[in-house]
N, C-alpha and C positions, 0 to 999 in steps of 0.2 A: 317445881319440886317442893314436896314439905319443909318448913322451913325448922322443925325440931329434929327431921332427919339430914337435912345439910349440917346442922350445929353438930349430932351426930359423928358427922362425915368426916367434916376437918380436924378435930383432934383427930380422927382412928387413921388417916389417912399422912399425917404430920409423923406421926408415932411409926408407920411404916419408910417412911419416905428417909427420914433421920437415918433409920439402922442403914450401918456400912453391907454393901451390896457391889455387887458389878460395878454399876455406871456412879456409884459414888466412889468407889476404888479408882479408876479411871480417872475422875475430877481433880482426884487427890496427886496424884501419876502425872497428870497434865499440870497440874498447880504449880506442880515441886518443877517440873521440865521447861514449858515453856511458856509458864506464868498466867495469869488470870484472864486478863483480855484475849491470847490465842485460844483459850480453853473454851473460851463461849461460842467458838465453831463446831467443836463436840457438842457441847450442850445443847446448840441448836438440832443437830440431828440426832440428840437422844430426846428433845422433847417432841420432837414429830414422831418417834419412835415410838415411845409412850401415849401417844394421842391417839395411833392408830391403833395400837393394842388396846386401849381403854374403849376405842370407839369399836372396836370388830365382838368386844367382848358384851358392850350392850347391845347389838342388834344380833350377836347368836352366832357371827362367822368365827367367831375364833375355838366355836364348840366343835364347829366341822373343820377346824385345820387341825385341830389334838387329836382329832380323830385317825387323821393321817399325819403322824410324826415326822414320815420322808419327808415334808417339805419343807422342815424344818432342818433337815441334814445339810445340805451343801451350807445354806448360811452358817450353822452353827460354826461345822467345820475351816470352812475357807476363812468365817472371819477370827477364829481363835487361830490358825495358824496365822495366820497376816500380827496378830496382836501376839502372838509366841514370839515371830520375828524380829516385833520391833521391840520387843522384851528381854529379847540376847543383844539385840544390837546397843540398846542402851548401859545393858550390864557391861561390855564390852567397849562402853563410850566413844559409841559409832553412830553412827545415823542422824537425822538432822532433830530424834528430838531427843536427843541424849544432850546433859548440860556440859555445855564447850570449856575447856581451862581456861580461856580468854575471853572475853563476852563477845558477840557477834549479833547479828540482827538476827532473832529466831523469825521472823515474816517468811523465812524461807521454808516452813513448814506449811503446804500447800493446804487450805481450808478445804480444799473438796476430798481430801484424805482424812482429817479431822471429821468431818460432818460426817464421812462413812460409820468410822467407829462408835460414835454415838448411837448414829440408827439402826447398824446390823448388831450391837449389842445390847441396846433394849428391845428389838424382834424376834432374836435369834435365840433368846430363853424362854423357854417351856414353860418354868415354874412362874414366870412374869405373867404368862398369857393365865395360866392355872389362875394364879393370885387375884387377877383381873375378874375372872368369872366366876369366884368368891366371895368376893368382894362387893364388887358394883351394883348385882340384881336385886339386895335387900333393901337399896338406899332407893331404889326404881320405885315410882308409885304408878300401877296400874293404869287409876283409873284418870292420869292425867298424859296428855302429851308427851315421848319421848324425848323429842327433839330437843325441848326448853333446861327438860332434865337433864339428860345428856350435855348439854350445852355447861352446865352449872358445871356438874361433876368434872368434868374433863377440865377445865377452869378450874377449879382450886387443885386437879391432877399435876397440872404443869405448871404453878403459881410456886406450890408445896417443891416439887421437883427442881425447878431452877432455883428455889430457894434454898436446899441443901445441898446442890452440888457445887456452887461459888461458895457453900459452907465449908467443903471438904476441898471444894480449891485452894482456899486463902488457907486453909491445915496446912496442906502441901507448901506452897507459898513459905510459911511463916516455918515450916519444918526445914528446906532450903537455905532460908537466913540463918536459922540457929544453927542447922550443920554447917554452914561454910565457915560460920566463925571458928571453928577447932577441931576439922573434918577436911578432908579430901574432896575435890570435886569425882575422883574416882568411886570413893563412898558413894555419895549420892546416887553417881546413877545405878551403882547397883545395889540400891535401896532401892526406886525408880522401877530399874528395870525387873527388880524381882515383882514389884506390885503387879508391873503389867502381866508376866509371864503368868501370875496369881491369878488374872482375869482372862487368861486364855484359855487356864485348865477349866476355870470355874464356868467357863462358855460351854467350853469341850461337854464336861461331865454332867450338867444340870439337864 
């Protein structure tokens, strides 16, 4: 890849990755819930998320899946109502990731339920896969090798990526300590749970 279009790349790519979105709302939801270290099991399966959307969007599949929006329906759907759910449930300070009035071991929130919500909510947006094939084919140089390019980009995708959502975790996080000092743990979670509920529509509707 050229290397004044990588330079290019990563400010314009930093500058998107920052603005508050889905899976950085989420981070932040997760932060305040069930703290930073559980959160990087989301993270984990929003940056595979991302990877493959970055990657469908340079070899051209992702022009033929916008093509056909149905296939994009069940996921949207099932995974916004699943994250609606657990967005009453924590407003209602229920479920295992709503924050307990007594501390408990949150381990009990299962990582292969975690890793879901990251991956079906960076696949399962439209305007993600849109943004991707906007984006990525100007930074492309013809007349050289995909693969090496592709390689770069999608590496500072998920570099940039992991790097602002334990940014908007440790918010969450640090938002937590400040409300528990002169706030409810009832507060929180429906602070909490309204974010998530926010990321269900914003699945729903996008």
């Amino acid at each position: 890849m050229d290397h004044n279009l990588l330079l290019l790349f990563i400010p314009t790519f930093f500058a998107v990755s920052i603005t508050p979105g889905m899976c950085m709302t989420l981070a932040m939801t997760l932060g305040m819930t069930i703290g930073i270290r559980r959160s990087l099991w989301m993270m984990l399966g929003e940056l595979v998320g991302v990877g493959l959307v970055a990657l469908s969007a340079l070899i051209g599949v992702a022009t033929l899946l916008l093509a056909r929006p149905n296939l994009f329906l069940f996921l949207k759907y099932a995974g916004g109502a699943y994250l609606l759910y657990l967005g009453i449930q924590m407003w209602r300070s229920r479920g295992k990731m709503a924050i307990p009035a007594t501390p408990v071991n949150q381990d009990s929130v299962k990582r292969t339920a975690l890793i879901s919500q990251g991956f079906i909510t960076a696949i399962a947006n439209p305007k993600g896969w849109a943004f991707m094939i906007s984006l990525l084919p100007p930074f492309i140089n013809a007349d050289t090798p995909l693969l090496p390019q592709a390689t770069q980009l999608i590496a500072v995708i998920l570099c940039f990526e992991l790097t602002c959502m334990l940014i908007y975790a440790t918010g969450g996080k640090t938002l937590r300590h400040l409300l528990q000092q002169q706030s409810s743990v009832k507060l929180l979670n429906r602070i909490a749970g309204s974010m998530m509920m926010l990321v269900a529509v914003w699945l729903v509707v996008s």
